[in-house]
N, C-alpha and C positions, 0 to 999 in steps of 0.2 A: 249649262256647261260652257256654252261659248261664252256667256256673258265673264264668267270668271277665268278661263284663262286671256281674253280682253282687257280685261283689270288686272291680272297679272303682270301680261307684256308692257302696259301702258306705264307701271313701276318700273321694271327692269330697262325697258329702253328709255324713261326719261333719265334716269340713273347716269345710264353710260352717254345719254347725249350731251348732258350737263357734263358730264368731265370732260368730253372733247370741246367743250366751248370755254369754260374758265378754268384758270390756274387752278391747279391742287391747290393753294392755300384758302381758294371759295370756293369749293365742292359743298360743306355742308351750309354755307349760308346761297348759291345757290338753290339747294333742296330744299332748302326750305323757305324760298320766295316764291319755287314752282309748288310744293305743297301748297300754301297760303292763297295762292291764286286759282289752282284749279281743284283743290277738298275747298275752301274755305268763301273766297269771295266771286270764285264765277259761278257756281251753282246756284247763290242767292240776288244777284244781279239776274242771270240767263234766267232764272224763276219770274224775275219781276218782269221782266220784259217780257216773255214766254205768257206771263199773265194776261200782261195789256195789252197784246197785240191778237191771243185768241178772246179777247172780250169785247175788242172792237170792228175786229176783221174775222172773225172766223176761223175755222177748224184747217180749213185751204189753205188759207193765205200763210198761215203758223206752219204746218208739214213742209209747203212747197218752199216757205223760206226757210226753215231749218236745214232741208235736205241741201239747198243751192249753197246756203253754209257752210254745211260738214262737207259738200263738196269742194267749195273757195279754200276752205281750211287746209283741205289733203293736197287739194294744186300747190298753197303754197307752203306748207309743211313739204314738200314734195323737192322743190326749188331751195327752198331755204337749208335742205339737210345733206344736200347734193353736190355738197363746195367739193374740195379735193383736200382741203384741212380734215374736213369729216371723214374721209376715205383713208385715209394715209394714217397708222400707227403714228402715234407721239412719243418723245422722249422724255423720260420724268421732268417737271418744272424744278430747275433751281431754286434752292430755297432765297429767298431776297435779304438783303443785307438786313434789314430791319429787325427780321425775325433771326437772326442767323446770331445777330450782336446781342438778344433777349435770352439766348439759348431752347429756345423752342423748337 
């Protein structure tokens, strides 16, 4: 049950962190770099590594550095999501000349 509303949140809030970080006109090419990277090519890298590291060092060595990871990770997902841009409501982005003279 936790495992999926976890997987849940971790959709909805990349969603909305991605819009506070780039323009409306890369919202879906955002999502879909952050799809491609965390469904797509970190699960079969972190596998690989994940692999050789309990094949050479053990079962210890793999947890305790996983754990001090997912911990480095949330200090700096922590720090990094904490600006005052991220806190502070945005005002729609202006569409850009470029796209404005396409009529899109």
């Amino acid at each position: 049950m936790f495992e999926g509303v976890a997987f849940g949140l971790l959709f909805t809030t990349s969603v909305v962190v991605i819009g506070r970080l780039l323009p409306s006109t890369l919202y879906s090419t955002g999502n879909s770099i952050w799809g491609m990277v965390a469904l797509g090519a970190g699960p079969i890298i972190g596998a690989g590594i994940g692999g050789f590291v309990y094949q050479h060092a053990g079962t210890v060595v793999l947890y305790v550095g996983a754990s001090t990871l997912a911990l480095a990770g949330g200090v700096a997902a922590w720090f990094a999501l904490s600006t005052p841009a991220l806190a502070a409501p945005q005002a729609p982005a202006e569409i850009p000349a470029e796209l404005d003279r396409l009529g899109t």
